[in-house]
Every structure is written in structure tokens, then in C-alpha cells.
matplotlib code that plots the C-alpha trace (Angstrom):
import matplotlib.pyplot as plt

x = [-48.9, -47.7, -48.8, -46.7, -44.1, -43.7, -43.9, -41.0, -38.5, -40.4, -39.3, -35.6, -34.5, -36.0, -33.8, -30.4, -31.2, -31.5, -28.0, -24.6, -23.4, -19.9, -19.1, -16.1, -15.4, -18.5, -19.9, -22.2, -21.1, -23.5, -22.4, -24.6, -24.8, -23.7, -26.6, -26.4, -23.1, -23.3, -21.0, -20.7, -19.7, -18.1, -17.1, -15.8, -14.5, -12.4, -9.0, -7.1, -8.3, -9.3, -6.0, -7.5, -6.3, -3.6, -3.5, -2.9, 0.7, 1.2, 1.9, -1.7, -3.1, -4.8, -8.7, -9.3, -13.0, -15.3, -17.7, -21.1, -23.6, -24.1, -21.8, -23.6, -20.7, -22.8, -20.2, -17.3, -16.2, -14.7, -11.4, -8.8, -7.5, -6.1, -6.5, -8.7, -12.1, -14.9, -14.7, -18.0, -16.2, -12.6, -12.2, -9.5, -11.2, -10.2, -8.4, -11.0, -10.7, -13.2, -13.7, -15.1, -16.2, -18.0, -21.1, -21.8, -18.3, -18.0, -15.1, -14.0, -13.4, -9.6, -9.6, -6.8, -6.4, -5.9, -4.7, -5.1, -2.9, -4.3, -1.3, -1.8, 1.6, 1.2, -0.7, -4.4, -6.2, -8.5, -10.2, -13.3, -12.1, -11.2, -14.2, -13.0, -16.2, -15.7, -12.4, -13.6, -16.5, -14.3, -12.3, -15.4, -16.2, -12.6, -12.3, -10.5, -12.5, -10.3, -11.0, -10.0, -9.3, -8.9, -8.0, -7.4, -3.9, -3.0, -2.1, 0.5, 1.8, -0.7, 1.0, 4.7, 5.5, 9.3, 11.7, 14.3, 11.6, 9.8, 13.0, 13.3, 9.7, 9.6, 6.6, 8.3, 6.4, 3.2, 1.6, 3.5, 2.7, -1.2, -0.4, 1.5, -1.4, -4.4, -2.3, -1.8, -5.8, -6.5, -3.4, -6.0, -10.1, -9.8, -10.5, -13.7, -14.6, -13.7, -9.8, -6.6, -3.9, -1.0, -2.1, -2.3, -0.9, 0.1, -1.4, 0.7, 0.7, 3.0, 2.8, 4.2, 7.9, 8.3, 6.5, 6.7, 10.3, 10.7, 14.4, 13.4, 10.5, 12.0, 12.0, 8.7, 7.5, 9.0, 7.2, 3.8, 5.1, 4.3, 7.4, 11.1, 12.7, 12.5, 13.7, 10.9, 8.1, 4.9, 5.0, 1.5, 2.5, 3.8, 3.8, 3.4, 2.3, 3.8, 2.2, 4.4, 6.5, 9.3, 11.0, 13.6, 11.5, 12.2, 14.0, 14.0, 16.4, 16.3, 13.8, 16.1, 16.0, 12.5, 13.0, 12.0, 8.7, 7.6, 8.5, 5.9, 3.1, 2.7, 2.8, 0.0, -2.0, -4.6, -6.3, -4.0, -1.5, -0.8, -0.6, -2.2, -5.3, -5.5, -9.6, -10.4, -11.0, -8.1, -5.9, -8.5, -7.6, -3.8, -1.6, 0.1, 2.2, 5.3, 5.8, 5.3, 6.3, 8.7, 11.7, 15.0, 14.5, 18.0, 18.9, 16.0, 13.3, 11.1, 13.4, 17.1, 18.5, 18.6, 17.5, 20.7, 23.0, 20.8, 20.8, 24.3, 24.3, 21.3, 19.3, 15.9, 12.9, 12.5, 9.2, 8.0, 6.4, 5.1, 6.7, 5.7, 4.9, 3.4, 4.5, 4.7, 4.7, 6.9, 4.2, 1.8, 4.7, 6.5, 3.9, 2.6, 2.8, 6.1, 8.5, 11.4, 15.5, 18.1, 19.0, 15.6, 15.5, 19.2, 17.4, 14.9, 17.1, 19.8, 16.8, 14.8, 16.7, 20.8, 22.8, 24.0, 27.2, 26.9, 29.3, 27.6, 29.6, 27.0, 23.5, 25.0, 25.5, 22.4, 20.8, 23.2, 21.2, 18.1, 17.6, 16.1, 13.8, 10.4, 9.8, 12.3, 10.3, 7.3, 4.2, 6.3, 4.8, 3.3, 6.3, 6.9, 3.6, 4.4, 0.4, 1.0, 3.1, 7.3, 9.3, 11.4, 8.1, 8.5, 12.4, 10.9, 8.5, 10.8, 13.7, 11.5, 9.6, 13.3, 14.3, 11.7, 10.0, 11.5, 14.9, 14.1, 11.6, 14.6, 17.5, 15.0, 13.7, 17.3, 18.5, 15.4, 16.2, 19.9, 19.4, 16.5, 13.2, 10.2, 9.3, 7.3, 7.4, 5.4, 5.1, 1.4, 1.1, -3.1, -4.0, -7.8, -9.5, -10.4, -6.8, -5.0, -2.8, -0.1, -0.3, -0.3, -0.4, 0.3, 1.0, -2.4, -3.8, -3.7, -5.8, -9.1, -8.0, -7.2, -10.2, -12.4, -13.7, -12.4, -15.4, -15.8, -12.8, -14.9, -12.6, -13.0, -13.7, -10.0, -9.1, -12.0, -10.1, -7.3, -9.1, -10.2, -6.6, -5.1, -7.5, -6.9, -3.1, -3.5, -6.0, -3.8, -0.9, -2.7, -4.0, -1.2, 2.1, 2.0, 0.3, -0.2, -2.6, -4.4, -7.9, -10.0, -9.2, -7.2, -3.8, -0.6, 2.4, 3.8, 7.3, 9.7, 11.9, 15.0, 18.6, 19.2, 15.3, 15.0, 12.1, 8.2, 4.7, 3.4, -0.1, -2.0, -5.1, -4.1, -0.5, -0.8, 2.8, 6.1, 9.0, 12.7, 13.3, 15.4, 13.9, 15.9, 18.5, 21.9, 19.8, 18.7, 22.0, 24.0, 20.8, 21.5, 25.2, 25.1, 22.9, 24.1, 23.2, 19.6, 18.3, 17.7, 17.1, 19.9]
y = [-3.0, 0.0, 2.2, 0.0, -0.1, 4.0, 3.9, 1.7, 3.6, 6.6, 5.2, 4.3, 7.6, 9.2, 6.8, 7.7, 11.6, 11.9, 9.8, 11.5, 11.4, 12.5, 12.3, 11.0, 11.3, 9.9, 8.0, 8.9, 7.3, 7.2, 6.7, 6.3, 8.9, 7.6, 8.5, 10.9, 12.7, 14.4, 12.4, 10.7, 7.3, 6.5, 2.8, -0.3, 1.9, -0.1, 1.9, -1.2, -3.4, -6.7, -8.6, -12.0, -14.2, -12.7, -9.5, -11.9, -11.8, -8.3, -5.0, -3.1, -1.4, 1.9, 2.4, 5.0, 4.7, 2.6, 2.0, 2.6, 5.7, 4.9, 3.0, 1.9, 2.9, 2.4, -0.5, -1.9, -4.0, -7.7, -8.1, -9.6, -13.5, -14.3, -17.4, -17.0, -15.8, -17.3, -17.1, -15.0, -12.2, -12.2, -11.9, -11.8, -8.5, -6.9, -3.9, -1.1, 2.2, 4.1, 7.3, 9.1, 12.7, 15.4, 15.9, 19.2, 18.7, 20.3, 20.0, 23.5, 22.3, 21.6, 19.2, 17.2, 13.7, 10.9, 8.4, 4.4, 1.7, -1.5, -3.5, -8.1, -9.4, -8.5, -12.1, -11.0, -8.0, -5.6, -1.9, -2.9, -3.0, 0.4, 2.7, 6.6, 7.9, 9.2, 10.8, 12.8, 14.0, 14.9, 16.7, 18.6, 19.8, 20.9, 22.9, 21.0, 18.7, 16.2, 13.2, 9.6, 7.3, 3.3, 0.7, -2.8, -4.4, -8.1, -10.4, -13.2, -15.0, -12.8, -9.4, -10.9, -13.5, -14.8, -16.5, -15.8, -16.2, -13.2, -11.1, -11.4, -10.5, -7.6, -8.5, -8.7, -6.5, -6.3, -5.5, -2.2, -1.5, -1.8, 1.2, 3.1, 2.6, 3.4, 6.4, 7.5, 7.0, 9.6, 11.9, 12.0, 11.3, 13.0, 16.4, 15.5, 14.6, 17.8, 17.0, 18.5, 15.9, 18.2, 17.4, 13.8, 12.0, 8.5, 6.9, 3.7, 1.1, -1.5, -4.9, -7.2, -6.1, -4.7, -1.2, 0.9, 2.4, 5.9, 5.9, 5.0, 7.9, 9.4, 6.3, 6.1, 9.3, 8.9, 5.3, 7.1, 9.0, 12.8, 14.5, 13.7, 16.6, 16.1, 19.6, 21.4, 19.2, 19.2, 15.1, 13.2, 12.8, 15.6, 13.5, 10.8, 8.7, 5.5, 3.3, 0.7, 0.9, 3.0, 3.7, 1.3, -1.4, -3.6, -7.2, -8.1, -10.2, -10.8, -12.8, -16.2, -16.4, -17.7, -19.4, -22.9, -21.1, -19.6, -23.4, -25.0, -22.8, -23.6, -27.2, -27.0, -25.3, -28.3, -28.0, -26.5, -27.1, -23.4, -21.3, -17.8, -20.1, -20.4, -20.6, -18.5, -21.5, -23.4, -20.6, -20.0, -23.5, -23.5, -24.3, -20.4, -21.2, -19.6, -16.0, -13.4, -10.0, -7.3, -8.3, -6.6, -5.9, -4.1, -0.2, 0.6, -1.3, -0.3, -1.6, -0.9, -2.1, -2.5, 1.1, 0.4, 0.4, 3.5, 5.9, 6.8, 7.6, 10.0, 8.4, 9.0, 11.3, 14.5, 14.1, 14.9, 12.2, 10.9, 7.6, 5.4, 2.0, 0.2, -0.7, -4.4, -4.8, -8.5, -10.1, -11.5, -12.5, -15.1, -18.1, -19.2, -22.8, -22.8, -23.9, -21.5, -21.7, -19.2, -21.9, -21.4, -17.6, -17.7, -19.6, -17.8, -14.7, -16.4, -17.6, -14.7, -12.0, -12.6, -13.4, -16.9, -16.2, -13.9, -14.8, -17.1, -14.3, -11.3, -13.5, -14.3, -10.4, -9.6, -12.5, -11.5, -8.2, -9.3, -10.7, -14.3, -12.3, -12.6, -9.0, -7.3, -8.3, -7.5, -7.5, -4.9, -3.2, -6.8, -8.3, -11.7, -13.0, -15.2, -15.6, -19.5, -19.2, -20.5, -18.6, -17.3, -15.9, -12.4, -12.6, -13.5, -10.6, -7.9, -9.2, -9.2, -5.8, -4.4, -6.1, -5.6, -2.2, -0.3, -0.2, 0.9, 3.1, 4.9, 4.4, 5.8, 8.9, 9.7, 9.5, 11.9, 14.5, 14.6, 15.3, 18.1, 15.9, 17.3, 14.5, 13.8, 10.3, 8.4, 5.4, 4.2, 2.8, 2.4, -0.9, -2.6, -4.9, -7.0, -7.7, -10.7, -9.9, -11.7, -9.7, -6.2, -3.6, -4.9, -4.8, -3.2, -1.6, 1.6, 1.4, 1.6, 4.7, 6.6, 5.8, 6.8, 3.6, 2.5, 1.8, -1.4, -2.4, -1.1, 1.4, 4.1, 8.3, 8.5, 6.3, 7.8, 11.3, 9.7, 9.3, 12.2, 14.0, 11.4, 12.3, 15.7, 15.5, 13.0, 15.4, 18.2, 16.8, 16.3, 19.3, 21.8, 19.0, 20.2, 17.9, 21.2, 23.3, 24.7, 23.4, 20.4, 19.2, 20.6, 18.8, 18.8, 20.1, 17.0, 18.3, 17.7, 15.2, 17.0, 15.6, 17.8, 16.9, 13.2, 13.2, 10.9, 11.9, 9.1, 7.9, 7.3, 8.5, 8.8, 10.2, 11.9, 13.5, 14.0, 11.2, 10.9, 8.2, 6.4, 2.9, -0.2, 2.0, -0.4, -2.9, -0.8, 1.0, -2.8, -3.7, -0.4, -0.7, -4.4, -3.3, -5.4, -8.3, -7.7, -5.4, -8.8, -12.5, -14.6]
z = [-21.8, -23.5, -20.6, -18.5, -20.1, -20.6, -16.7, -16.4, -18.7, -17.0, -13.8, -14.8, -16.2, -13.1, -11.0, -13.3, -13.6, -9.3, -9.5, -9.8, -13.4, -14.9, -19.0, -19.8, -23.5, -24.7, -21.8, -18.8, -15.8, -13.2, -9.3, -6.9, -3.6, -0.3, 2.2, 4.6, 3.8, 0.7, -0.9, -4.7, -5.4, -9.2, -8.5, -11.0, -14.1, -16.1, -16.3, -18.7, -20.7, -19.6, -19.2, -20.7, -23.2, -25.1, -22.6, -20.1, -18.6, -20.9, -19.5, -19.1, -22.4, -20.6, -21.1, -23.8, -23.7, -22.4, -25.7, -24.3, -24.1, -20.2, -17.6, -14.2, -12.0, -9.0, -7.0, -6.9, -9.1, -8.6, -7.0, -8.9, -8.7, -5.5, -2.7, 0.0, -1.8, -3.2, -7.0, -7.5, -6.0, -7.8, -11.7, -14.1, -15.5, -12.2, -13.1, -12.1, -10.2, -8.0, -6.3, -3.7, -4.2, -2.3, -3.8, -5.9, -7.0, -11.0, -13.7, -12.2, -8.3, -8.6, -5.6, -4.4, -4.9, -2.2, -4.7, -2.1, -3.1, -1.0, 1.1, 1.2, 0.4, -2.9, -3.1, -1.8, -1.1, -2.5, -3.2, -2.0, 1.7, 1.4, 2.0, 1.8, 2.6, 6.2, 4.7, 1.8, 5.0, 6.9, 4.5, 3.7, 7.3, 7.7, 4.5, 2.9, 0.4, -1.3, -3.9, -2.8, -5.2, -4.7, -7.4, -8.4, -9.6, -10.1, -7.8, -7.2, -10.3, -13.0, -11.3, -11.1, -13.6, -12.9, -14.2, -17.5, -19.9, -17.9, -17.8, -21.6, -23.0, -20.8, -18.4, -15.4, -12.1, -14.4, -11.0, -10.5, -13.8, -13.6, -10.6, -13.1, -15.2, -12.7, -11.8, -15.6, -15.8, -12.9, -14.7, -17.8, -16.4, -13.0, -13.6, -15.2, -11.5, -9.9, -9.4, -9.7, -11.7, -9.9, -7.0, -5.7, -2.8, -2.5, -0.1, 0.3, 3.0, 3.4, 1.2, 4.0, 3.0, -0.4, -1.5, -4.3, -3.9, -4.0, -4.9, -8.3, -8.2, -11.0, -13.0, -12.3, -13.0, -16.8, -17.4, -16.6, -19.8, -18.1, -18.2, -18.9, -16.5, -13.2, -12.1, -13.9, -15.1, -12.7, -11.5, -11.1, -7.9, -5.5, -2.3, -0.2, 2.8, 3.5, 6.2, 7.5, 4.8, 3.0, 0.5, 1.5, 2.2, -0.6, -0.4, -4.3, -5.9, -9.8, -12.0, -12.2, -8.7, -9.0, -11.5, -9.8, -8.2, -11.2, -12.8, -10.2, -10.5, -13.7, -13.5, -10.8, -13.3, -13.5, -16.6, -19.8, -22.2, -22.9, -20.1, -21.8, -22.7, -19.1, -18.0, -14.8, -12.8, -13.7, -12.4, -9.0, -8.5, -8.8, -5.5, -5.0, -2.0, -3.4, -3.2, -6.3, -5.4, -7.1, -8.9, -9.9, -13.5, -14.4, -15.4, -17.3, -15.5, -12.8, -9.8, -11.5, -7.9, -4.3, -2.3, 0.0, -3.1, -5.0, -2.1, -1.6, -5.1, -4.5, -6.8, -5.5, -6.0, -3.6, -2.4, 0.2, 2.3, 5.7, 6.6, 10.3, 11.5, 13.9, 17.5, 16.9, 13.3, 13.4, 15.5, 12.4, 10.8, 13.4, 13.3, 16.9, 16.3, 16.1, 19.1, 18.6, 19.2, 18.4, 16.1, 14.4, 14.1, 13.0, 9.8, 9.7, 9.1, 7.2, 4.5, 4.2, 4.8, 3.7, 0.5, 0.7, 2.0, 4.9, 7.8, 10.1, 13.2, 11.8, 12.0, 16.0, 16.5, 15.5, 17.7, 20.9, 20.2, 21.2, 24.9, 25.4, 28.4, 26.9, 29.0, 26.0, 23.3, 21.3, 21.6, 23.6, 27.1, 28.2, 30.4, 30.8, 29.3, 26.5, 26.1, 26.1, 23.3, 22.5, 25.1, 22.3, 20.5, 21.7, 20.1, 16.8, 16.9, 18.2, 15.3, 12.8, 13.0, 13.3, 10.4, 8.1, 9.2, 11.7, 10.4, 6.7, 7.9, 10.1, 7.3, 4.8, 6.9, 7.9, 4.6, 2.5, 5.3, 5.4, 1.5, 2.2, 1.5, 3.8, 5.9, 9.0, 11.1, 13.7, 16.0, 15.8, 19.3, 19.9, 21.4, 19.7, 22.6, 19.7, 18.4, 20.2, 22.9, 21.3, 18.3, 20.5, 18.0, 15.1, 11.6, 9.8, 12.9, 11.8, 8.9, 10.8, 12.2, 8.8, 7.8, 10.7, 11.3, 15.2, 16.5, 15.0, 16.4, 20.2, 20.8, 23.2, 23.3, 23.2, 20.5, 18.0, 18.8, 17.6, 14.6, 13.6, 14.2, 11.8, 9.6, 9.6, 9.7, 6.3, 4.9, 5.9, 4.5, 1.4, 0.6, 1.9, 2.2, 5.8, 8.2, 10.5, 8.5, 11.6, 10.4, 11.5, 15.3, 18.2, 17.8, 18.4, 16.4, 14.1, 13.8, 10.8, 10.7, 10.2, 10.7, 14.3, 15.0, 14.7, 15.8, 15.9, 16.3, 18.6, 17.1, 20.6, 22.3, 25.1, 24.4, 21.5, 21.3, 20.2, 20.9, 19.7, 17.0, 18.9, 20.1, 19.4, 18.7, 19.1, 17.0, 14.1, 13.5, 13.5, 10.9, 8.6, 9.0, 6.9, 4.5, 1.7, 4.2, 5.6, 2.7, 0.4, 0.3, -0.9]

ax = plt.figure().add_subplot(projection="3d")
ax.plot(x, y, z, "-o")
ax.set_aspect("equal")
plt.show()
């Protein structure tokens, strides 16, 4: 028994000593190695404290250490609360970080940092999704090794409380805040895994409408508590890449607007008198059909007010960034079973998108915009089809891409350059044979591309070139704030976006090249010139 015994602890300290190991402080983490690409794996590290019981609905209290001698660091962990998923795969204790290193990688390496925040609505999604491995390869075979980093941030009502009550204790966008913390914990622990804390990249896609908003990067900057002069401080963060999504991309309204949402959650709550003593389950359970996402939080909050209003008083960071979207990003958002009218999308718009008391004559400009003719609408490139769907589907779509991407994508671009901001813009237009035809290319599609994973969409020689050049021009752009470095694949030139150069990079295999930025122009420019009407809900 002894004998057998030696040979298992034999056995398991052979198995930890052949896997990759960091210290942090006073714990060993140990990864795991990802076969066959040289690569190291450090996943599920707690960067808060487990926001449970009276941490719940608080603003995240940062990891210090993690009170063992070893820390199996070998997966993900679970995601946090949201509908949708099976509850052996979500957790309250959710708020965890991983990364993705070349292997061989020591303390001295310096390596940039590809910091991921995950897209859903702000209601669902998760780090788990997000695999950086063929990234951080390809980085390595170009030259150019980089660090990815993916976390986990609360969800729905547990990542955006609302309501007065909210406003006054001060808990109010607690999701942006776990961000602010994950990105404070890489500031500190990252250079124990071979990176450079001067140089990350925010790598941000779009959540549905709202993103982190970079006219308040200052603000920002300050809360993760790193330096207090913009001008001359280094910043955690010295650029980034917003996909489908912008800095203007944000249609908050205060806390008390929600007030009745926030109000009925609660009451669904099945099982509790006190809300904080909330079990797991009983919040799994609850009915989320109303929407928790960023609020308005005043002059020394996170969101001190709408980006329309803050950038003609130059009140954003100068970062720079690479901002695009997708050819038909309103298509997932207009639901197919629905029969629509100009009467409809005129309530559509008027409910989601205007203050309640917008002149009735600007919601029928903007429709009179935007033909009935199913052949001008998105998915765009597909003629009359309506793919058995409401005539007037196609007018939806092409609306609401305008008004929700394309338009704050162009307002923001236009307005970063005319100030002096390095930027670069695209138009992703690659087709997938496994998306619907009514969706075309929609909101999301992208993603598999970035990270080098099209051919599980079936996609052909073309489209995995595609690829591997947006790799490199993310990598690129990453590790020398150029996306033209010369390295990696033969590509074209991605211009800058300049003010006498408004210019895209169009994303497609087969037409990989430069185009002006000026689709939908009419439409966009009457959408940016009422700003204080389509930039928030009422």
C-alpha cells in the first residue's frame, strides 16, 4: 500500500512538473499545454473575489492572492449567471480571467497583450467561446508573439442593477466595473506571464448596441487607479479594436428610467425575502425579459453622458483604434415573424431609439429614406428575395444596421480623425454558407475569422486567406499600432482613416481592398445630424 501510494504522488508531481507553471505571489499556477502548437494555457484564475452574499450587487474587490500553495489553472472556469445555459456550467463565482501564451515565454519576454472582452447583449455570453489559440500561433510564426487574454464579467441584472436605490449606493454598471477590474488584474499579474502592462489592446466587439465608450477613456483610465495625467502617464491601455461597435455606440439613459424593470425582476425572484440572500438557483430561475445594460451615472461616474453631447466638447481619449462593422449587422435584430408596416418600424424607432417627444415629421424622414423595394435593403446584394419573409423585412434590417452600427461607427471614426486619433476602418463583407440567407452577413460574423477558425463555418481557400490577413493586420496592429507592419501574409495596404481619406478596408476574400466610406450616405448623415434624437431611448 505504501509502495502504491509513493507511485501515485510519484505520478502526480511528474504530471504538474511537465505542465506550464507561473508564481504569482505565493502560488503556483499550473496551465495546461495546448497540443501541437507550442502554446500555454493559464485558465479560470480568480481576478475578484467571489461576488456572493454581501459582495453581491457591490463593485468588484480585486484578487490580491489566491490562498493556496498550488492553483490547477488548467480550464476555464464557469460562466457567470445568465438565461439560456444549463446551471452546471454558469456560477455566481464567475469572475475569472485566462490567457493564452506562447510557450517558453519567461518574466523577461515583454509581450503585448490582446486584452478580449466577449460581446451578448450584455445579458449572455462568455470567455469560454473565445479560444485565442490560433492567434497567439500565429503571432509566433509571424514574429510577432503576443499574449491574449479573455475574462468573465456579470451579466444582466447582477452586472447592472437599476433604479434610484442603485444610483444612490453607488453600484450602478457593476459590469463595466468587473472589466475595469480584470484589466487592473492584468496591469499588476501579467508580467509574471511574459507580458508587457504598457502594452495592451482592447479587443472589443460590439454588445448588441452599447460598448465601452471611449469618449469617457480618460475617465476610465483614472478609475483603474494608474495615473491621474493623461498627457504624460503611460495608460493600461494604448489602443484599440472595436468590432461592430464604437465609441459612440451607446444608447443609455439614467438609472430611474428603469426603475419599473429593475422593480419586476425582483418580484420574479421566486424564492427570497432579501434579495442579497439570494440562492444561485433562485436567481437562474428568475424571468430576465427586460433589458440590463449601461446606465448614465452622472459627472463622476463611468458614463457622465451621452457620446453625441461629450464629443463636441472633445472630451474623449486619443487612442488609437480600429473601428468596422458588418455588411448587414440589423438583420438578427428585426424578428422574422413579424408582418411589418411603416407604421410598425415608425414604433419601432420611436420606442427604442428617440426621446419621447421627437416630432412625429423626423421618424417619417428617416422612413421616406429607405425605399419599400425589398431589392434596397439588407441582407443587401440579394434583390428582390424576401426569403419568404414580410415584404417590408429587408427595410427593417437595412434601418436598423444604419441606426445602431453603421452610423456611430461613421460619426465616431470621422470625429477621432478630424481631432488627430490614428484610426483605420472596414466593411466586413464575407458571406458563411452556413448562415441563413436572410441574415446575409450578419452581426457576429466576423468573429470566426479573427480567430482563425472559418472552416467550421465550410468556408472556402479564399475565405481562410481572409483569415489569416485579419490576423495579421489585428496582430499587427497590436504589436506595432500599425496594422501594415510588413510581416505575416501578402496583403494589401489598410490606409488611415484620415479626414481627406475617408476611406475602408473591405474584409472579403475575394475583394480584399480599399473602398470609400460612403454607403448609405443620405441616410447616415440625416441619422448623425439628429443626434439628440437617435443616439438614446426615450
Amino acid at each position: 500500500m505504501q509502495l502504491l501510494v509513493f507511485y501515485v504522488l510519484s505520478l502526480c508531481t511528474a504530471l504538474v512538473s511537465s505542465s506550464p507553471q507561473v508564481q504569482l505571489n505565493r502560488t503556483t499556477l499550473v496551465g495546461s499545454d495546448i497540443a501541437g502548437l507550442k502554446l500555454d494555457f493559464f485558465g479560470g484564475i480568480p481576478y475578484a473575489e467571489p461576488p456572493l452574499g454581501s459582495l453581491r450587487l457591490r463593485p468588484p474587490v480585486l484578487k490580491s492572492h489566491l490562498n493556496a500553495g498550488f492553483f490547477n489553472a488548467s480550464s476555464f472556469g464557469l460562466s457567470c449567471l445568465q438565461p439560456g445555459m444549463s446551471n452546471d456550467l454558469i456560477s455566481e463565482d464567475c469572475l475569472t480571467i485566462n490567457i493564452f501564451r506562447p510557450s517558453g515565454v519567461t518574466e523577461r519576454s515583454s509581450l503585448p497583450v490582446l486584452f478580449w472582452t466577449f460581446g451578448g447583449g450584455f445579458d449572455s455570453g462568455s470567455a469560454t467561446t473565445f479560444n485565442g489559440s490560433a492567434i497567439v500561433a500565429q503571432s509566433v510564426i509571424r514574429g510577432t508573439p503576443i499574449i491574449y487574454v479573455n475574462f468573465n464579467y456579470r451579466l444582466g441584472p447582477l452586472g447592472f442593477p437599476q433604479g434610484a436605490e442603485a444610483a444612490s449606493r453607488g453600484i450602478l454598471n457593476l459590469a463595466i466595473r468587473d472589466q475595469l477590474a480584470a484589466l487592473e488584474w492584468v496591469q499588476i499579474n501579467i508580467g509574471a506571464f511574459g507580458g508587457d502592462k504598457h502594452k495592451a489592446c482592447w479587443n472589443i466587439i460590439a454588445i448588441i448596441h452599447h460598448r465601452i465608450n471611449n469618449a469617457i477613456g480618460d475617465r476610465l483610465w483614472r478609475e483603474c487607479g494608474f495615473y491621474h495625467d493623461v498627457h504624460t502617464v503611460p495608460k493600461p491601455i494604448h489602443i484599440q479594436i472595436f468590432e461592430s461597435g464604437s465609441a459612440t455606440s451607446s444608447l443609455a439613459f439614467n438609472a430611474q428610467r428603469r426603475e419599473d424593470s429593475w422593480t419586476n425582476f425582483v418580484q420574479g425572484i421566486p424564492s427570497c425575502s432579501s434579495f442579497v440572500g439570494t440562492s444561485f438557483t433562485a436567481l437562474a430561475e428568475a424571468d430576465e425579459q427586460f433589458p440590463f445594460d449601461p446606465t448614465l451615472d452622472g459627472p463622476h461616474g463611468l458614463f457622465p453622458g451621452l457620446p453625441s453631447k461629450l464629443f463636441p466638447r472633445g472630451q474623449f481619449a486619443r487612442l488609437p483604434f480600429i473601428a468596422g462593422t458588418n455588411l448587414d449587422e440589423g438583420t438578427l435584430f428585426c424578428p422574422t415573424a413579424l408582418n411589418y408596416t411603416n407604421d410598425l418600424l415608425k414604433e419601432i424607432v420611436d420606442t427604442n431609439f428617440s426621446p419621447p417627444t421627437v416630432p412625429s415629421n423626423i421618424l417619417d424622414e428617416l422612413l421616406a429614406l429607405y425605399p419599400d423595394d425589398p431589392s434596397a435593403g439588407s441582407p443587401y446584394n440579394t434583390g428582390n428575395e424576401t426569403f419568404g419573409l414580410s415584404p417590408l423585412f429587408k427595410k427593417c434590417a437595412a434601418l436598423t444596421g444604419d441606426l445602431m452600427f453603421d452610423s456611430q461607427r461613421r460619426h465616431w471614426i470621422q470625429t477621432a480623425s478630424e481631432s488627430g486619433v490614428k484610426a483605420f476602418g472596414y466593411r466586413f463583407t464575407q458571406s458563411s454558407p452556413t448562415i441563413p440567407a436572410n441574415l446575409g452577413v450578419s452581426h457576429g460574423s466576423e468573429i470566426a475569422f479573427v480567430y482563425g477558425d472559418p472552416g467550421t463555418l465550410n468556408q472556402s481557400a479564399s475565405a481562410k486567406a481572409l483569415s489569416v490577413a485579419m490576423i495579421d493586420y489585428w496582430v499587427s496592429f497590436a504589436t506595432s499600432l500599425d496594422p501594415n507592419d510588413g510581416r505575416g501574409s501578402r496583403r494589401p495596404t489598410w490606409p488611415q482613416y484620415t479626414p481627406k481619406r475617408q476611406v475602408l478596408l473591405q474584409l472579403n476574400g475575394n475583394n480584399l481592398t480599399v473602398i470609400p466610406d460612403d454607403y448609405n450616405k443620405e441616410k447616415i448623415d440625416f441619422i448623425v445630424s439628429e443626434g439628440s434624437t437617435f443616439r438614446h431611448r426615450r
